[in-house]
Each structure stands twice: as C-alpha cells, then as structure tokens.
C-alpha positions in Angstrom: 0.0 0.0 0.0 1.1 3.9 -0.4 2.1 5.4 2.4 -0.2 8.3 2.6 -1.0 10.1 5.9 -3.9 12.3 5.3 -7.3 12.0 5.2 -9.6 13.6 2.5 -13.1 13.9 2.5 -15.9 15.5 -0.5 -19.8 14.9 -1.3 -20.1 11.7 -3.1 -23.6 12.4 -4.7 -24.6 14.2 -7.4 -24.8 18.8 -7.0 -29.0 19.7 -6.3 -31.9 18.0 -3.9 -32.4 14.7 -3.5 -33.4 12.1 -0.8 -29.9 10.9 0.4 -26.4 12.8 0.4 -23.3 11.0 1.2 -20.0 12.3 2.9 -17.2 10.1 1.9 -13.7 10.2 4.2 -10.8 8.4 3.2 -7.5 8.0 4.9 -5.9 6.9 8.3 -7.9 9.4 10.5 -11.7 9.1 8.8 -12.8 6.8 11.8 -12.0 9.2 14.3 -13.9 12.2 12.3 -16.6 9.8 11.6 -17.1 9.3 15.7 -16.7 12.8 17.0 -19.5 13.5 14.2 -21.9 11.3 15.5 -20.6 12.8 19.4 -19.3 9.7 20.1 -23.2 8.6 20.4 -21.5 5.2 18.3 -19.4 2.4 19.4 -15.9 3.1 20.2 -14.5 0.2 18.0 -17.2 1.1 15.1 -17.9 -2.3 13.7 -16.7 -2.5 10.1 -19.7 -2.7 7.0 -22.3 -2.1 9.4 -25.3 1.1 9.0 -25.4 3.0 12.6 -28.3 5.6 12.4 -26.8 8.2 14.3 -27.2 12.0 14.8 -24.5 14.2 13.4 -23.3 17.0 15.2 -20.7 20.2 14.8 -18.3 21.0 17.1 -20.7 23.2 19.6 -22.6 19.8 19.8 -25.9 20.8 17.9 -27.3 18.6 15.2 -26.5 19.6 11.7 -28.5 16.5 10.7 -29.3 12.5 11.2 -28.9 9.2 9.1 -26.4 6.4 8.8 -22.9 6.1 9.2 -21.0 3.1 7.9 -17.1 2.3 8.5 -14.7 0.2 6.0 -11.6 -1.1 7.6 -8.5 -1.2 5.4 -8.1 -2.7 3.4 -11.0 -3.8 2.9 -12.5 -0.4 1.3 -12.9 0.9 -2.1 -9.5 2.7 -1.6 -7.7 0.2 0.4 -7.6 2.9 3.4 -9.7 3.7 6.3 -13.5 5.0 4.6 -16.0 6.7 6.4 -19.4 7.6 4.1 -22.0 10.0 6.2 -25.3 9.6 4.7 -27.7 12.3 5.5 -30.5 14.1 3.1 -29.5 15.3 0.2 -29.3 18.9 0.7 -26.9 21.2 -0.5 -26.7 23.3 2.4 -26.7 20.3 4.9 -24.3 18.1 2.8 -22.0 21.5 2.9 -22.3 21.9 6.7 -21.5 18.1 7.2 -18.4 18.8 4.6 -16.9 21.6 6.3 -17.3 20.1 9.8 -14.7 16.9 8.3 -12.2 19.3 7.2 -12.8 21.7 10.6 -11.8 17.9 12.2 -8.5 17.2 10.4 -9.8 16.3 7.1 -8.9 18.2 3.8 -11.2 18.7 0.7 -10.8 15.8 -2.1 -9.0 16.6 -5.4 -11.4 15.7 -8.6 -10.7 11.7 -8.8 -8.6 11.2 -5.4 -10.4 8.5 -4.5 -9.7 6.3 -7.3 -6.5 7.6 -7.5 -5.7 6.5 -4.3 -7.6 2.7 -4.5 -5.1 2.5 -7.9 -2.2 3.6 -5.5 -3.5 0.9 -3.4 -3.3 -2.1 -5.9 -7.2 -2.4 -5.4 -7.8 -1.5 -9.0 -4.8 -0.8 -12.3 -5.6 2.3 -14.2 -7.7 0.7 -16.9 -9.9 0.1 -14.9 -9.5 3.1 -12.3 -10.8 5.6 -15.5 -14.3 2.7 -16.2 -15.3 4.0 -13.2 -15.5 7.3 -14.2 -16.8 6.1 -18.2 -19.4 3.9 -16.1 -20.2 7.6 -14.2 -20.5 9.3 -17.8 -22.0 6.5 -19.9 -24.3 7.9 -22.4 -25.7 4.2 -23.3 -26.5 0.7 -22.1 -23.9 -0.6 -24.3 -21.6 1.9 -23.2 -22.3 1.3 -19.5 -22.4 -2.1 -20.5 -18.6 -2.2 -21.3 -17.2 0.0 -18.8 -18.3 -2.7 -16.5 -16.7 -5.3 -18.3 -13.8 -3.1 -18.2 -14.1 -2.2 -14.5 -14.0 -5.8 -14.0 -10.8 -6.4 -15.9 -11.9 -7.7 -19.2 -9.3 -5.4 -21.1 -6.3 -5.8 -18.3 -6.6 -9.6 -18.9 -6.0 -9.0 -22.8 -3.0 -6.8 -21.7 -1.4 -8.9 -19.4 -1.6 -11.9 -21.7 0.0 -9.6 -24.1 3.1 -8.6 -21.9 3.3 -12.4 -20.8 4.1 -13.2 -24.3 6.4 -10.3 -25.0 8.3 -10.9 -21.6 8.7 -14.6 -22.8 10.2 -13.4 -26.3 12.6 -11.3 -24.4 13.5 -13.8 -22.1 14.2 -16.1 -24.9 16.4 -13.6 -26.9 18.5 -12.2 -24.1 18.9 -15.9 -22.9 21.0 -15.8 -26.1 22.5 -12.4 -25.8 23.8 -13.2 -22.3 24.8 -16.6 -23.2 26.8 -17.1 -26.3 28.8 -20.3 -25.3 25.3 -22.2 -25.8 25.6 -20.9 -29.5 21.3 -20.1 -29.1 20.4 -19.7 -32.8 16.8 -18.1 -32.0 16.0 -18.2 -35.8 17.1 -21.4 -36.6 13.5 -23.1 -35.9 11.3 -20.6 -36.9 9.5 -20.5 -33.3 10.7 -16.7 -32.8 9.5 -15.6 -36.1 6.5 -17.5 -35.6 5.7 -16.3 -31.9 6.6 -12.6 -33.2 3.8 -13.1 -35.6 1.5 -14.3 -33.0 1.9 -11.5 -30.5 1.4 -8.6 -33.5 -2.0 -11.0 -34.7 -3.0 -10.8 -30.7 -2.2 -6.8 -31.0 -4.2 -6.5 -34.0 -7.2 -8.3 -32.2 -7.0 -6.4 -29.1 -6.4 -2.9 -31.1 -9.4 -3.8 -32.8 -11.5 -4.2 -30.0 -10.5 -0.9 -28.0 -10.7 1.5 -31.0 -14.3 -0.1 -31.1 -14.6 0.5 -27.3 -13.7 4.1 -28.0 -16.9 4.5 -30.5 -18.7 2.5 -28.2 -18.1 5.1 -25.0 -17.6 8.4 -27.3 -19.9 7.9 -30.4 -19.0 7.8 -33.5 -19.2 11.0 -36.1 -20.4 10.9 -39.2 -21.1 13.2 -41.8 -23.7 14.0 -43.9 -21.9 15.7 -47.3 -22.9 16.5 -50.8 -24.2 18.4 -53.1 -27.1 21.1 -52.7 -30.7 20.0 -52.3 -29.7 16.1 -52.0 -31.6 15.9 -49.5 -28.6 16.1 -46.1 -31.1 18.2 -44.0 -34.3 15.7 -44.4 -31.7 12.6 -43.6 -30.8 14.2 -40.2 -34.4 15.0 -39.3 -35.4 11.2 -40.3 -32.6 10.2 -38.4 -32.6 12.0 -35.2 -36.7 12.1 -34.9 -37.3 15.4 -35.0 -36.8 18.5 -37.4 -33.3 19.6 -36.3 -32.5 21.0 -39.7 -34.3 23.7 -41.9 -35.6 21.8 -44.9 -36.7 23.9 -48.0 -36.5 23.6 -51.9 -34.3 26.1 -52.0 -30.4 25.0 -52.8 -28.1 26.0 -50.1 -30.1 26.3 -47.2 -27.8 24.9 -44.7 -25.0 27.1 -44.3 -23.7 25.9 -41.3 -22.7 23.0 -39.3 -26.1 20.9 -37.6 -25.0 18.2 -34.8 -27.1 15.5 -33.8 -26.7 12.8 -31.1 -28.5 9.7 -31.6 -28.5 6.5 -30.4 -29.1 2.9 -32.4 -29.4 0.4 -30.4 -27.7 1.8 -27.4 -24.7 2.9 -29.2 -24.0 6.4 -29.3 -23.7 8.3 -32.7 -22.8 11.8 -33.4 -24.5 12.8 -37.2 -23.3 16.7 -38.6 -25.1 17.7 -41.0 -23.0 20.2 -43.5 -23.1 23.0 -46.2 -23.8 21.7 -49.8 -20.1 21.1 -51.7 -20.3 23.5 -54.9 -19.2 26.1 -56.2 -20.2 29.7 -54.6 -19.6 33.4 -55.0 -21.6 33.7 -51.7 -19.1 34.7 -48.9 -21.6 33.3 -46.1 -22.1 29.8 -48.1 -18.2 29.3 -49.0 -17.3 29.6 -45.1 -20.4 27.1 -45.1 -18.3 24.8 -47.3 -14.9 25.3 -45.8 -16.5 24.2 -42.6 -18.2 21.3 -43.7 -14.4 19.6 -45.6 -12.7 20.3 -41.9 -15.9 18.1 -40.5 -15.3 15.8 -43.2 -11.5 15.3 -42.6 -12.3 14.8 -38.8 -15.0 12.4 -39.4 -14.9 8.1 -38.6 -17.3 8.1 -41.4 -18.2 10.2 -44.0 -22.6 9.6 -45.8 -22.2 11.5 -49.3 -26.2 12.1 -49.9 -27.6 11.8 -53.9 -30.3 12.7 -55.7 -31.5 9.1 -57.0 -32.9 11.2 -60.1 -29.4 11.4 -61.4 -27.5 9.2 -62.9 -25.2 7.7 -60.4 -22.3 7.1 -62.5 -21.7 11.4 -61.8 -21.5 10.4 -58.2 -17.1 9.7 -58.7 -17.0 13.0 -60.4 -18.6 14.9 -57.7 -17.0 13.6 -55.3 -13.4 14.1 -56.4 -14.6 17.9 -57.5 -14.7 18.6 -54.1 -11.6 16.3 -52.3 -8.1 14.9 -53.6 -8.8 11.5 -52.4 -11.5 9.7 -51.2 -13.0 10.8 -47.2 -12.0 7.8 -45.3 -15.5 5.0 -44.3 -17.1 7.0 -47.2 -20.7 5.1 -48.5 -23.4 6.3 -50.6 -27.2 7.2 -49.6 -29.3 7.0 -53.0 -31.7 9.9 -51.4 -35.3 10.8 -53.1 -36.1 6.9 -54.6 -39.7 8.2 -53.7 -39.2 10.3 -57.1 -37.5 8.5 -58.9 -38.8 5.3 -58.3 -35.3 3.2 -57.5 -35.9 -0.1 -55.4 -34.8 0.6 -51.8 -31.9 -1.7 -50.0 -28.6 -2.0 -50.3 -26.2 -2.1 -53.3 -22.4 -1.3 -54.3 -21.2 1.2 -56.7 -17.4 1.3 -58.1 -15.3 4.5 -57.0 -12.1 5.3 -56.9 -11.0 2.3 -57.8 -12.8 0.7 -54.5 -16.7 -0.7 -54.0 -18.2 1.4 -52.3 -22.1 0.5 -50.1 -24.8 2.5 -51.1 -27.9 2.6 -49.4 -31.1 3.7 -51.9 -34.0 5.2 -49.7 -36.6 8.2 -49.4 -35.5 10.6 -46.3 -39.0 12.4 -47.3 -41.2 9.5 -46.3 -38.9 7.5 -43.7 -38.5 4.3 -46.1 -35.7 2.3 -46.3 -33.7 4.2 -42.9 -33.4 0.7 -42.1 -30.4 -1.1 -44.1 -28.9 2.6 -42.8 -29.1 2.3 -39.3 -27.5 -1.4 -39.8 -24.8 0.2 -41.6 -23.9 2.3 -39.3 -24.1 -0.4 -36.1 -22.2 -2.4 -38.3 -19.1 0.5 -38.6 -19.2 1.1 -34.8 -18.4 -2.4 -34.3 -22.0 -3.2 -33.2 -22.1 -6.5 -31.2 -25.7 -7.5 -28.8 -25.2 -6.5 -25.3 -23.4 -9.1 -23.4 -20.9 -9.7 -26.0 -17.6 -9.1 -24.1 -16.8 -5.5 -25.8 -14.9 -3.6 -22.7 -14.5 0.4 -22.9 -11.4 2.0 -23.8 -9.8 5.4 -24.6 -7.8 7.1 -26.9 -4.6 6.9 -25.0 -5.3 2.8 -24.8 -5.2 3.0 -28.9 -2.0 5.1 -29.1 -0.6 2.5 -26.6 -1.3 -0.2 -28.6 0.0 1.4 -31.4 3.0 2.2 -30.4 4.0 -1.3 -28.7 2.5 -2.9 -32.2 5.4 -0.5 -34.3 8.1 -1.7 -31.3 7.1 -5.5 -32.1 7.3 -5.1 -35.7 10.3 -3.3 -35.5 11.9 -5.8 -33.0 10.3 -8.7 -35.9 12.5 -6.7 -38.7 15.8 -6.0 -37.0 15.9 -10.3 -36.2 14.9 -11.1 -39.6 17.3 -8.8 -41.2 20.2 -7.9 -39.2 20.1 -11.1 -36.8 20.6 -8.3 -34.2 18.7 -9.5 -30.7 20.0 -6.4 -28.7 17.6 -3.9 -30.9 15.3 -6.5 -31.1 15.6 -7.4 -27.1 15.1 -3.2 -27.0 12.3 -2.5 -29.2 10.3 -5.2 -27.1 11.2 -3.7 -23.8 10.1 -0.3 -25.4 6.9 -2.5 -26.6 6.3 -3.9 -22.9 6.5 -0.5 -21.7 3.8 0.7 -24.0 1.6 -1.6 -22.5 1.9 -1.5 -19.3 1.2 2.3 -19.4 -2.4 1.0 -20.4 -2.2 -0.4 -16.6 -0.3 1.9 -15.0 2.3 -0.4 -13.9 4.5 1.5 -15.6 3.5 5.4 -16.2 4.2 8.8 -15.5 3.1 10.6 -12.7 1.8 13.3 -15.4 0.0 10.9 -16.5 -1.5 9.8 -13.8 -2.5 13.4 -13.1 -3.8 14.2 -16.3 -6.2 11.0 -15.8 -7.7 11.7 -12.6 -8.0 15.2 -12.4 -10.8 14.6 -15.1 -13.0 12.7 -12.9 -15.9 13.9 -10.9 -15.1 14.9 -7.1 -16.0 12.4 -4.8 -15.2 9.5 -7.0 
C-alpha cells in the first residue's frame, strides 16, 4: 500500500436536492472524524460494514442532521484505506455543513478523482480500470455502460497482461542468447521466434481492434452527412434524429452551417453533422459554409455522401473528387429521393475510386428504407448485442497499442534482417513498456494526473 498520511473527504452524490447525500472520508484518520461527528453517540470500535443511524453534530454539539454512518476497515475499502461515508439528506446546504465540519476535524477537501486515485495507488484496482469508473459515471448508453463494467472488471487488463506475458517470454528467450553465447542459441534457426513474433502482432491486432471499437462505443461515433445542394442532407438528419433539427426547403443552399445531432441505435451512441452543400459559390456566407463542412469531413470516422437518386449515379465519382483529392476515409453512398425516382430501396455497391463502395437507396421524405442505414452504421461502430464481451477504452489505450505494435514489428525486422537481438531485445522492452502504461504499472506521474484530475469529485 502507499504510504499516505492524510485524510480527505468531499460529497459523493450528485450537485442539487435529493433524498440521500453522502459524505465520503478516506484516509488513516476518517474513523475518528466519523465518531466525533456522530458525538461519540456510536461504538468506540465502530464495527466495520455495518449502517449505525446516528445524529451528526458540529463542534458546539448541535445537530447539523441525522442518518447512517458506515465504516470500511483497510483494506477492505474501495480505496484500500480507512473509509467513512456519512449519509444524510441530500441537501446542498446540509451536505456542505457536514463537509466543512470533516475538514474543521482534520480532514482536507478531495481533489477531482482522489479516490480512485488512491484505490489504484493501493493495488485495489490498475488504471484501466480506475478511469471505467468514471466512463461507467459518464455512460451515455446501455452498451456503453455495459462495457465499462466489463472493463471495471478487468476484461481489457486480462487481454494486456496476456500480451506482456508473451512479449516478456520473447525477451526472455532472446536475451537468454544475448547473455549466453557459449550455448551458441540460434533463435531463428526453428522458426519459433519468427512464428511467436507473428502471434503476438495477430493478438495486438485483435485487441487494437476491439478498444478502438470501445472508444466509439463510450464516445460515439461521427459521421457526416456531405454533398451536393438539395440532395436531400437536412431531411436525412431530421429522419434520423426524430425530429426537425434542420431547416428543410427547396431552396439550394439552405444549410450554411454545421447541424450536430446525437443519436442513439441500439444503445450505441452516434454523433451525425449535418453540412453546407459542396459547390461552387460566390456567396461569402455559403463558402465559409463549405470550408467548414471539408474540416468536418477530414475529422469524421465516417463520411454519408447524400444523392439525388434522379441522377444518374455514375456522376457520383465525379462529384466527389470535385470537391476532395482522395476519397474521405468509411465514405458510403445514400441514394436519397427513390420516392421520385422510383429506384428499389436496400442495399447495393457502386465502383469509386478504384474501390466498392455501399450505397444505401431510400426516401429521407417518407422514412423508407432508414433501415439497411441504421445497420450500416451499427455495423461501422463495431456493433455487437449487449453481453458480448466488448470492454470500454480510450484514446490513449489505442495510441498504446499502437506504439507497442510499431516496437514489435520493428523488434520482428531488426531479427529477420540484421540477426541483431539487442535492438530486437530493446524494441520489445520499449513494446512492454507501452503496454503497461495502459495499466499503469508502468506510467508517468503526469499521466496519472492528467487522468484523474478529469474525474468527478467524490469519486
């Protein structure tokens, strides 16, 4: 455990009114505030995970307010330390008054995240699962909720440690040789190296796979709605999200600025912009309009190019590459207005830029064929039923994986062609570390303090 000597306390429930608020103490001294609170009207030796309903009291002895106290002994706590929680109504005022009476008793106020931070100073928890809690806290979804449970529970530091088990067995095997030369070790005789090099960047792949897919899962995903004037973008937001969000007219150009919608399909978040029509313009106004909408397209995970059905779709390449160099990346095709021009609705492909690209024919007018769309979509966030196994991740789990991926196929090139093991015994080290940031077994205390300080206080 880490040695830490003070005692911190903050409100654990939400800011406004509500039927219960709890005062949570942590640290070596939060039994003794917790007693002189309740006056001492409480066992001396408070008996550990059990409610006392108590009075609690400031330090002239009147009552500031009344309901349970409970006491978790170290280290069997949330934290791993001593843990006090006062629960009284949920007041703001009274919470406050409860507050300030801890910290007037040797207690001092809870940085945003402390608690956590401590139980991961503790061993009680790593640091993947350390920040679930707080994606559990701020899930915008079942699904998402879903997997920062399964994270919380150590679902994605299982897959890491398996991963640093088999790079700490490569390394052990290569600097067996290094360190050993009289045993003449030719790792590459047998193939096994190469082979088990291969299966650790495969297991990588997998679990990369999986958290950039957590990261959609707990963010959302955004896609954007681009093309070219009166295709109909504005009427596929407002069948998508439900409700008119957009202006919808005839006229050409009527969206001049960036709409943003948050939906959800099937639990999993996604984040639709609407943008400008791509043509052309002399209009000042509408060519900021357009500037706007290619940064949201560059920044997309996916980009929806909208098309009139009643024109031929073989101008669709043309259009496209009028308006961008290459190709937006997870670009696909919405055939819009098949209510005029009589297309069949469902899915199809269409040949562009030298790739097959989805389309999806439907009529944004009438609501028909949003179906095949909202599959599509599931489908690119990596859509799996609930109880699947997806965990949550972040964006600094990805770059973590990335990089230990590049060390590992760096380490893979330097044996194959140099024969070298000391860069290749170093690039895996560097691979292990990467990892194990994931954990926190091996980090940064600036990272650690970039990490908590974005939870909630209290938690």
């Amino acid at each position: 455990m880490a040695l830490i000597t003070d005692t911190i306390a903050a409100i654990a429930t939400p800011p406004g009114r509500g039927g219960v608020g709890i005062i949570r103490l942590s640290g070596p001294n939060a039994e003794r505030i917790g007693r002189e609170i309740a006056n001492h009207a409480v066992p001396k030796a408070l008996p550990p995970r059990h409610a006392l309903f108590t009075s609690f009291y400031d330090s002239q002895a009147q009552v500031l307010d009344e309901g349970l106290l409970l006491y978790f002994q170290a280290p069997h706590s949330f934290t791993g330390e001593h843990v006090v929680e006062l629960q009284g109504h949920g007041g703001p005022i009274v919470l406050g008054m409860l507050l300030q009476e801890a910290i007037r008793r040797g207690a001092r106020m809870a940085r945003p995240g402390e608690f956590s931070e401590r139980a991961f100073l503790n061993d009680k928890l790593d640091l993947a699962q350390a920040e679930a809690i707080a994606d559990l806290i701020e899930a915008g979804s079942e699904s998402a909720a879903r997997a920062a449970v399964h994270t919380l529970q150590g679902a994605f530091s299982q897959k890491v440690d398996e991963l640093l088990e088999s790079l700490i067995y490569l390394r052990l095997f290569i600097e067996a040789a290094i360190d050993f030369p009289e045993e003449e070790i030719d790792f590459l005789a047998d193939g096994q190296l190469e082979a088990k090099l291969e299966a650790v960047l495969a297991q990588i792949d997998q679990v990369l796979y999986q958290a950039k897919q957590g990261v959609i899962q707990s963010d959302g995903m955004r896609v954007v709605i681009a093309g070219l004037p009166n295709a109909g973008k504005s009427s596929l937001l407002n069948a998508l999200a439900g409700h008119d969000a957009a202006i919808v007219t005839d006229v050409a150009g009527t969206t001049r600025d960036v709409l943003r919608e948050q939906i959800q399909i099937d639990g999993m978040p996604l984040h639709i912009i609407d943008t400008a029509g791509l043509r052309d313009s002399s209009d000042a106004i509408e060519q900021e309009g357009i500037r706007r909408a290619k940064r949201e397209v560059d920044a997309a995970d996916a980009v929806m190019w909208v098309w009139d059905s009643q024109y031929p779709s073989a101008e669709i390449e043309k259009a496209i590459f009028q308006q961008f160099a290459q190709c937006p990346k997870q670009l696909f095709i919405v055939l819009n207005k098949c209510d005029l021009s009589k297309k069949a609705l469902g899915l199809g492909e269409l040949s562009c830029a030298n790739q097959q690209l989805k389309t999806i024919a439907l009529s944004a007018a009438n609501h028909n064929g949003l179906e095949p769309l909202r599959e599509h979509l599931k489908s690119l966030m990596g859509y799996q039923p609930l109880g699947s196994g997806h965990f949550s991740a972040r964006q600094r789990h990805v770059d973590a994986l990335v990089r230990a991926k590049d060390h590992c196929q760096q380490a893979k090139n330097v044996l194959l062609s140099h024969r070298a093991g000391e860069l290749a015994a170093e690039d895996l080290r560097l691979a292990q570390n990467s990892l194990s940031e994931i954990t926190g077994s091996f980090t940064a205390d600036d990272l650690l303090g970039r990490i908590f300080s974005s939870f909630c206080i209290g938690k």
